[in-house]
Structure formats: structure tokens, C-alpha cells
C-alpha positions in Angstrom: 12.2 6.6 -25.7 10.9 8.5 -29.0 8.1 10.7 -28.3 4.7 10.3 -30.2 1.3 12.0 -29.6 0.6 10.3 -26.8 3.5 11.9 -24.8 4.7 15.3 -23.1 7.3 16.5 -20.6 8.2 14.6 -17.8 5.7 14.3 -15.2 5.0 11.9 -12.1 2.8 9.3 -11.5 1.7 6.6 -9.3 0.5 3.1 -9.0 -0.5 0.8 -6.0 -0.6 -3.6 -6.7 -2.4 -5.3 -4.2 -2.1 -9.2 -3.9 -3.6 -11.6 -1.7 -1.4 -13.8 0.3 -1.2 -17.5 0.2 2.1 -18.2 2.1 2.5 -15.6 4.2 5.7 -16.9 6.6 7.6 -17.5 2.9 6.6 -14.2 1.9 7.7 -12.2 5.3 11.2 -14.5 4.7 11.3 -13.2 1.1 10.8 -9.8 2.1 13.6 -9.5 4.8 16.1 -11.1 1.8 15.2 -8.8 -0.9 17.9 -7.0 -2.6 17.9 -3.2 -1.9 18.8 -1.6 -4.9 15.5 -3.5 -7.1 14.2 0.3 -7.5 17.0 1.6 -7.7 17.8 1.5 -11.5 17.8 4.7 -13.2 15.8 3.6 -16.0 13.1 2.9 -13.7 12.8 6.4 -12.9 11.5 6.1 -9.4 11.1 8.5 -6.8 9.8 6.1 -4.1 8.8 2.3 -3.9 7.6 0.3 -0.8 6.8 -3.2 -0.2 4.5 -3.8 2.7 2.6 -7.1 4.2 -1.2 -6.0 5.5 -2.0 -8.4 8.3 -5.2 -9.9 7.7 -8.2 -8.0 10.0 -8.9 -10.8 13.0 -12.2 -9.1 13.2 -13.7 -9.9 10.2 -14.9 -13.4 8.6 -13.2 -14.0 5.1 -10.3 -10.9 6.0 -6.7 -12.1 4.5 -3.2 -10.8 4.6 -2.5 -9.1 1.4 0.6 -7.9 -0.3 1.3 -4.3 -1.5 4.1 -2.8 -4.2 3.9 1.1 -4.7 5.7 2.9 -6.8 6.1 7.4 -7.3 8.0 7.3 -11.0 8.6 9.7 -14.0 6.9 8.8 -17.3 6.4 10.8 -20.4 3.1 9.4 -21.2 0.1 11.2 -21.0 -2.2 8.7 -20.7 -2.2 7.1 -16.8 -3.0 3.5 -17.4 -0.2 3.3 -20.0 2.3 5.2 -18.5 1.5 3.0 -15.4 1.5 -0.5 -18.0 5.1 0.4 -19.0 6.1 1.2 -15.7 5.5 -2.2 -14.8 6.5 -4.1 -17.8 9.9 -2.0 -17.1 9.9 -3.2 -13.6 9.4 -6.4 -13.8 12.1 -6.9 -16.9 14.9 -5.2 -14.6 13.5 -7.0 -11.3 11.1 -10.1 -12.0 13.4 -12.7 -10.2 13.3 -11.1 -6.3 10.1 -9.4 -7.3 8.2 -12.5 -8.6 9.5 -15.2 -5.8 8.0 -12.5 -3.5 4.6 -12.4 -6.0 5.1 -16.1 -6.0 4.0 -16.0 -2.2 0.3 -14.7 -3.5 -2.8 -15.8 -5.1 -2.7 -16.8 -8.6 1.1 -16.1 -8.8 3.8 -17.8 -10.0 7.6 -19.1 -8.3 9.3 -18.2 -11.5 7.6 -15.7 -13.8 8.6 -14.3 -16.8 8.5 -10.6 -17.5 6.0 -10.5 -19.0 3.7 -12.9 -16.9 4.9 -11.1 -13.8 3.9 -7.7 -15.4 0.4 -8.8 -16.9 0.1 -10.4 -12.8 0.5 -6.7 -11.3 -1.6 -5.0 -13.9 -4.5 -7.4 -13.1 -4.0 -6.8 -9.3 -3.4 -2.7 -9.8 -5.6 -0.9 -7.2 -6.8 2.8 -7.9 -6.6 5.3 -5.3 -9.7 7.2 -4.2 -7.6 10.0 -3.2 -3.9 10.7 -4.5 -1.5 13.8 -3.6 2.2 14.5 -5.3 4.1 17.1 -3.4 6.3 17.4 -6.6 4.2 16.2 -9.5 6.2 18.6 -12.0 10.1 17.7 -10.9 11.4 14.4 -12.2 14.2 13.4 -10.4 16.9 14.8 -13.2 15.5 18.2 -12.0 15.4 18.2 -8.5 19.3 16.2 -8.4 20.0 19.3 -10.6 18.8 21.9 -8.8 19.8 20.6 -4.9 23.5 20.1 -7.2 22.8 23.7 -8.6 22.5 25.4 -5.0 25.7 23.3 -3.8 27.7 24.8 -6.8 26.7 28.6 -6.0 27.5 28.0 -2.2 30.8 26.3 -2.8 31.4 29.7 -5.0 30.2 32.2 -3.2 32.7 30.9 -0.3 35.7 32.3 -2.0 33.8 35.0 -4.1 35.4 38.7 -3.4 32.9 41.2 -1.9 30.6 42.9 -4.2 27.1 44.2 -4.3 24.2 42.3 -4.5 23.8 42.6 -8.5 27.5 42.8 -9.0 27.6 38.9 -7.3 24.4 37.9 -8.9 26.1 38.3 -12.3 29.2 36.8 -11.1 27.2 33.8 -10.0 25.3 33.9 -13.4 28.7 33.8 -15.0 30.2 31.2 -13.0 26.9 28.8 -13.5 27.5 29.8 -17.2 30.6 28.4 -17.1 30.4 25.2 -14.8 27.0 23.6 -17.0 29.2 23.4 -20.2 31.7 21.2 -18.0 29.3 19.5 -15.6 27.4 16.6 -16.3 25.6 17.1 -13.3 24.4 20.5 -14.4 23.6 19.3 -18.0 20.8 21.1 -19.6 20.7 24.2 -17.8 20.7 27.3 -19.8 20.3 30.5 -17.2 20.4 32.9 -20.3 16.6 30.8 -21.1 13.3 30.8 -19.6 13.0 28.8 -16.2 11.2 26.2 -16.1 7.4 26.1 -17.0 6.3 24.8 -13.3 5.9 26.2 -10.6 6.2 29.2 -11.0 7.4 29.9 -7.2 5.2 33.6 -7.3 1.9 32.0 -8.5 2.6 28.9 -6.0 3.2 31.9 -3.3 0.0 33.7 -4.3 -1.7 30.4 -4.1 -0.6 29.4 -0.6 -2.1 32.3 0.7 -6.1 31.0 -0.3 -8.1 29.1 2.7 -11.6 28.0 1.6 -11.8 29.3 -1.8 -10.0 26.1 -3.2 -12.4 23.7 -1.1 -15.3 25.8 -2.6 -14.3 25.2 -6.2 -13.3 21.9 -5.5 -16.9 20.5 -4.0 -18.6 19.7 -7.2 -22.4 19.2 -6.7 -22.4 15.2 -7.9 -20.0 14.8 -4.6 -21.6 17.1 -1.8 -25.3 16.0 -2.7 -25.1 12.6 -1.9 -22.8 13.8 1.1 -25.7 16.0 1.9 -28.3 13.7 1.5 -27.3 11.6 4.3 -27.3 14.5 6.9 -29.4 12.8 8.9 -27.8 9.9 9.2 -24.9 12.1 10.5 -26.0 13.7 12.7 -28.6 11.3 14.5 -27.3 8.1 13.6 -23.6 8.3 13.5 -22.1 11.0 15.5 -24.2 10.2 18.9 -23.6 6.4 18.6 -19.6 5.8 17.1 -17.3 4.4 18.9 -14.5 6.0 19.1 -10.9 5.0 20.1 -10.7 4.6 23.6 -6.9 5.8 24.4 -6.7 4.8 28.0 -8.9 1.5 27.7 -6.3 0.4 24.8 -3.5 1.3 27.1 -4.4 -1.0 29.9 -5.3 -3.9 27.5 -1.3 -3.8 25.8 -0.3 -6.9 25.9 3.0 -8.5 24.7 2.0 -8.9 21.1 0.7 -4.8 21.0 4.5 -3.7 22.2 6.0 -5.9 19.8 3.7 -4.7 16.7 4.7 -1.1 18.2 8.3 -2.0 18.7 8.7 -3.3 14.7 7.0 0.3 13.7 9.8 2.1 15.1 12.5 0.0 13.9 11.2 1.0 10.5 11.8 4.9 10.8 13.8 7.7 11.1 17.1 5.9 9.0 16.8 8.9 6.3 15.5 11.9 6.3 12.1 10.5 5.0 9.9 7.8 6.8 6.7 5.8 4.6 3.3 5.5 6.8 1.0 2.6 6.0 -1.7 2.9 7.4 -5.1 0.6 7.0 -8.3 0.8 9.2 -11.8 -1.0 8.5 -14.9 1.2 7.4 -17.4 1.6 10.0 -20.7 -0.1 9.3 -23.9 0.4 8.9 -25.5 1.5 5.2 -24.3 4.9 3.7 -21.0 4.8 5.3 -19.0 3.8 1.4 -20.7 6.2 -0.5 -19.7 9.2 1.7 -16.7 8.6 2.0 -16.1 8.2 -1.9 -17.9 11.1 -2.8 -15.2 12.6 0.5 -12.2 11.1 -1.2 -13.2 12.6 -4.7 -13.8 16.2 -3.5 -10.7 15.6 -1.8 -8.6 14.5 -4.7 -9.8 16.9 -6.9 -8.6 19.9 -4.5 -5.3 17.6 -4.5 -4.6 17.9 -7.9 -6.1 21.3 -9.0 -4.6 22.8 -5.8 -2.3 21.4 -3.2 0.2 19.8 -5.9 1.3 22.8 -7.6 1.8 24.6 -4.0 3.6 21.6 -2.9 1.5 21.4 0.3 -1.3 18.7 1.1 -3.6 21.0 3.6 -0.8 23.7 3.9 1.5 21.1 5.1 5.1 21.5 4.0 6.4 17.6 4.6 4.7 15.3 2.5 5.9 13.9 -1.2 3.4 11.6 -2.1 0.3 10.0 -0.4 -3.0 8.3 -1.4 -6.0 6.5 -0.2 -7.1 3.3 -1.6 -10.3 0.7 -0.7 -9.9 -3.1 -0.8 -11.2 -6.1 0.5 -14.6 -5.7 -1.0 -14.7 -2.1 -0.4 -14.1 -2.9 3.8 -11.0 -1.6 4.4 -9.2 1.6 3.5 -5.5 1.7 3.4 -3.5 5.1 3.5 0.3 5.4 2.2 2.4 8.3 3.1 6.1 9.5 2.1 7.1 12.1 4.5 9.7 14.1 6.2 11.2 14.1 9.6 9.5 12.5 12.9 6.1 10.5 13.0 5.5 13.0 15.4 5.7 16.1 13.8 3.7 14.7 11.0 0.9 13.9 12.5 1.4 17.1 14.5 1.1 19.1 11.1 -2.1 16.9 10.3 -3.9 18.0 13.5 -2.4 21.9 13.5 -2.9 22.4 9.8 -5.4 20.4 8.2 -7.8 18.9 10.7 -11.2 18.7 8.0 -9.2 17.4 5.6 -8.6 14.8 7.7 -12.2 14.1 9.0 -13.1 14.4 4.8 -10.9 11.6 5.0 -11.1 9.4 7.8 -14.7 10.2 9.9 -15.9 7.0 8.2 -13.8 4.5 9.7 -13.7 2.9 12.7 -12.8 4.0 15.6 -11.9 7.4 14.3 -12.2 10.1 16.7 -15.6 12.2 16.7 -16.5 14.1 14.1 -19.3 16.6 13.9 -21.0 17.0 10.4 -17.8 15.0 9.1 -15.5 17.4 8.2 -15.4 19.2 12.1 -13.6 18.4 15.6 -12.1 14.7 15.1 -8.5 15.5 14.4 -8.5 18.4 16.6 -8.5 15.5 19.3 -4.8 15.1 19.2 -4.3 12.7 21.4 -6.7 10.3 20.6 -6.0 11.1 16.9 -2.5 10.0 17.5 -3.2 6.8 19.1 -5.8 5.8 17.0 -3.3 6.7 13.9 -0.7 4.6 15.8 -2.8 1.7 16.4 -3.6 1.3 12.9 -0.4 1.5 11.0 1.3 -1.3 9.9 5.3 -1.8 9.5 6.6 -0.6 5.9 8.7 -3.2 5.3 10.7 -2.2 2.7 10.9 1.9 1.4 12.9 3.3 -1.5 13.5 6.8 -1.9 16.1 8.0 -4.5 17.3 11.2 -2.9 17.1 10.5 0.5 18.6 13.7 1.9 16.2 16.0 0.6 12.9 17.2 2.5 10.2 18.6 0.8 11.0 22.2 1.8 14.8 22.0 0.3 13.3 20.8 -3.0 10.5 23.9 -3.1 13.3 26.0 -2.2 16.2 24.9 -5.0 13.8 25.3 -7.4 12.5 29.1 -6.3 16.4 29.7 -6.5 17.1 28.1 -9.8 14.2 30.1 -10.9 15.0 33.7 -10.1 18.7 32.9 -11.7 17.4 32.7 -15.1 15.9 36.2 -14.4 18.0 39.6 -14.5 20.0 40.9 -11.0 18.4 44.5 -11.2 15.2 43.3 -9.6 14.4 44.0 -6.2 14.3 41.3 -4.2 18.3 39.7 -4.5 18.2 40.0 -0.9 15.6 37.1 -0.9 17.4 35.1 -2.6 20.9 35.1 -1.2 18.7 34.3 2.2 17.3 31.0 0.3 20.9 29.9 -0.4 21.8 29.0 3.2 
């Protein structure tokens, strides 16, 4: 693609289509047929993709089953709405067959699209997030396959390297990377006699790691925490003495066949790769004041995303999570969470409750059945156990999950790039002890 004024480096974005479904058993059908390897073109330039069905909410009048495409992908362009447009025009010329029978399925779609119609289709039905975290928003994934390659081609050295000191075998490795990127297509590009990489710099994203409230601080803008403010009292007489909150053992004795079932298909969706995809959609609570908060919530907690917790590469200090967002439909009624994270369910939602409990009351106090808050940002999470469940009860199966390196956690990507990093520097510093650690 020629650059123009309009486009920069590399750089990740996101997108979320949501589609209301017409023919839902043809859909489900469609869905368990579809071709793997739809996101998997290299073109495409996506990190992750999922394809989910949202049961429709039996509790509420006029509630449908909808459809949802995701996608985490690199683009050069600046500008977010067309670097998302040509993401999906792309798409949908590589993948508008499979894609558009499954479209086909929903409201004002079509059995046989073209391109074009299919793209125009998901642009109308794009969704924007309320809340939206990258864990590696700087790293297309040319860098991070080079750098996880880069780490594999010093180990594989350093096993037959003679002994020598620690700057001694620092140049030798220098050397030997020297050598191996003129050969290596896998290493092409990389020039450890240059500068590193812009972003992150890992001793900035160290420095920043170590701050607690101060981000929050800068983060709360006035034209979000007023209005939050504003409804104090509602909080704290209205709301928190009256919510229900998620009864763990009365949902327990109520399981019927249906609830093991829904449980059972969860399961069968996780822990194939090293990553696992939450979905996650509950209803808002009612009553009047309940949307506003928790968009003026969702903005103070993007805005510490993106000015914060992407360039450390932690959402809430935790270490497992690529991508994730909050989105509203239905009217506004329902909020819908989407997750790409590392290792076990249960660790994850471990982290969530150890590391970043008021984050997730920012979040979640608003919906229903969420556990109980006090002033909205305290205790709630803290209630693990009801936290779980209630986070269980609401997730839905992800039915189908991309991920283009599958092996790689979070943490292994942080760290390959902290070790590419310091190679570009000279071996005379003081702290190669460090980084012959990080290698293993």
C-alpha cells in the first residue's frame, strides 16, 4: 500500500459488527461449517477474529438473538473509521462467500453478496465500543513473529556458544544476529547496529507499572465524574441498599438440564491454545440514571486504557490480556464484553478480582445482578465467588476464535521485545545479567 498523509507506522485497531438474526438454526449450521483459515490471510493482517451468536435475553419484550464479527488487525491508517472501512472491504473481498451465507442468516442481509455489498452491510451494522484496551497496540504481527523468532535464534546459539563473559557473549550474540538477518527472511529488517524500536520503551513501561492512582487521577476528566457525582444519591440510597445481586446458591439449586448444557458448550470452547476469547453480555439494571453512569464509567475507563494500561501492556496491572472492549446494544439494554486472554478462565478472573477489583465495578456495578458495590467503584469484585458465578452465568459460547500466534501469552511477547531492545544497545552496560535471565 503507498503511504499518503493520512498514514503512519503500523499500529492496531479494532472493530466489532453486530447483526440481528433472522434465521437463527441456519446461522448456528453455518457457523459450525465455516472454513477455519477465513482470517487467516496474511493480507488481512489480523491478530484475532471471533464469530459469536448472542442468544436473545428471554427476559425482555422485543430482545433478539444477534450476530457478532470482531476483528484485532494492523492498519497504517491514521484515521479509525477508515482504517476500520478498508479493513472490511479487505475482508469481505478475501472471505464474502462463508462470511456472507453466515450474514445472509441476519436482518437486511443478503444469501449471496458481493464484496462490496457485504462490506457496505458490516460498516452499516459496525458497533463502537464504550470501552476498548490493546495489550500490544504498537506490535503488528511482523514484529512480534520477529522477535519471539529473534529469542529462538539467540537460544539455539547460545547452546553451542564457548564460555565467555557476559560482554564477550553479548557481542558474539550481536555478531551472530548480524549475520543470520542478512540470510533470514524471518529476521528481515532487523538492524541491531540501529535504534530499537520507537515503542515501548521497556524502561518507561517499567517506570510506568510502578504508578497506582495517579493514572486514575489524570484520567477522571471533570465532564465524566460530575455527572457520576451527581447521581450520589441515587447510589447510595437508591441502588446499593435495594440491587439484587446474584444469588450463587439459589442459582445452584435451580440448574436444570438446559443450565449444564449452556455450561457444558462454554468449556468445550476453551483451553485448545494457549489463548481462550470471553463473551460476555449481561442486561443493564433499571431504573433512570443507570446508562449515563455507566458511559461516563466506560469513558474514564477507556481513556486510562489508552493513555495508560496499553503502553504498559497491562489492563489493571494485569499481565494476560491482548485485547478487550465493552460495547451497548439493543437500544442501549444490554452491554456485551469481549476478551482475548491467556491461560485458564480461572486465573483470569482470578487476576480481575486480585488486581483490579474498581476497575471492574467502573465497569460492571450497573448491570444486573452484579455483585454489590459501594459508591460504584468499591467491594463488588472483591466478592470472588459470587463474582465468578455471576461472570459465568453470563457468558456466552465463542463460537469461532482466531488468533494468529497462538503459542504466545502476553508476557512472552512483553518479554521478546525488552530483549530485542537492549540488543540494539552496547554490552558494557550494567545489567547483561538481566538479560541473559529473560532469554530462558
Amino acid at each position: 500500500m503507498p503511504f499518503d498523509g493520512r498514514q503512519s507506522s503500523i499500529r492496531q485497531e479494532t472493530l466489532t459488527v453486530l447483526a440481528r438474526v433472522s434465521l437463527e438454526p441456519e446461522l448456528r449450521a453455518a457457523l459450525a461449517s465455516l472454513p477455519r483459515e477465513v482470517f487467516a490471510d496474511p493480507a488481512l493482517g489480523i491478530h484475532f477474529a471471533r464469530l459469536v451468536v448472542i442468544p436473545r435475553d428471554e427476559t425482555c419484550a422485543g430482545s433478539s438473538a444477534w450476530l457478532v464479527l470482531e476483528s484485532n488487525f494492523d492498519t497504517r491508517l491514521v484515521d479509525e473509521t477508515e482504517a476500520r472501512r478498508e479493513h472490511l472491504s479487505a475482508l469481505a473481498d478475501r472471505a464474502h462467500g462463508p462470511l456472507g451465507a453466515l450474514f445472509g442468516c441476519c436482518e437486511g442481509g443478503s444469501g449471496d453478496p458481493s464484496p462490496g455489498e457485504l462490506a457496505a452491510y458490516w460498516n452499516r451494522s459496525a458497533a463502537p465500543a464504550t470501552a476498548c484496551y490493546q495489550g500490544h497496540a504498537d506490535r503488528p504481527i511482523a514484529r512480534i513473529r520477529l522477535e519471539s523468532h529473534l529469542r529462538e535464534v539467540i537460544l539455539t546459539f547460545l547452546e553451542t556458544a564457548a564460555h565467555a563473559s557476559p560482554p564477550e557473549l553479548f557481542e558474539r550474540i550481536r555478531k551472530h544476529v548480524r549475520a543470520r538477518a542478512a540470510s533470514d527472511p524471518a529476521l528481515e529488517g532487523l538492524d541491531v547496529d540501529g535504534p530499537p524500536p520507537a515503542l515501548p520503551d521497556p524502561a518507561v513501561r517499567s517506570r510506568h507499572s510502578r504508578e497506582n492512582w495517579q493514572p486514575w487521577l489524570t484520567s477522571s476528566k471533570l465532564k465524566d465524574v460530575v455527572p457520576i457525582v451527581a447521581r450520589t444519591g441515587s447510589v447510595l440510597f437508591e441502588w446499593q441498599p435495594h440491587d439484587v445481586v446474584y444469588d450463587v446458591r439459589g442459582h445452584q439449586e435451580q440448574w436444570t438440564e438446559a443450565d449444564m448444557e449452556g455450561f457444558a458448550a462454554i468449556a468445550a470452547t476453551e483451553d485448545h491454545i494457549t489463548q481462550n476469547a470471553l463473551t460476555h453480555v449481561v442486561p443493564l439494571r433499571g431504573g433512570p440514571g443507570r446508562l449515563s453512569v455507566l458511559q461516563h464509567a466506560h469513558a474514564i475507563v477507556d481513556r486510562i486504557s489508552k493513555n495508560h494500561f496499553q503502553y504498559i501492556g497491562q489492563l489493571g496491572k494485569i499481565p494476560s490480556i491482548h485485547f478487550a472492549k465493552w460495547l451497548l446494544f439493543e437500544s442501549d439494554q444490554r452491554l456485551l464484553f469481549l476478551s482475548n486472554y491467556d491461560k485458564s478462565w480461572e486465573s483470569y478472573l482470578g487476576d480481575f478480582v486480585d488486581k483490579a477489583p474498581e476497575g471492574l465495578n467502573l465497569a460492571w456495578s450497573c448491570t444486573k445482578e452484579y455483585p454489590r458495590t459501594v459508591a460504584l467503584a468499591f467491594e463488588g469484585a472483591k466478592d470472588e465467588e459470587t463474582f465468578k458465578a455471576w461472570g459465568r452465568a453470563y457468558q456466552v459460547p465463542t463460537q469461532v476464535f482466531y488468533s494468529a500466534y497462538t503459542e504466545l501469552t502476553i508476557e512472552t511477547i512483553n518479554n521478546n521485545t525488552w530483549i530485542r531492545h537492549r540488543l540494539h544497545q552496547p554490552a558494557d552496560a550494567a545489567d547483561l545479567q538481566t538479560w541473559f535471565r529473560r532469554l530462558t
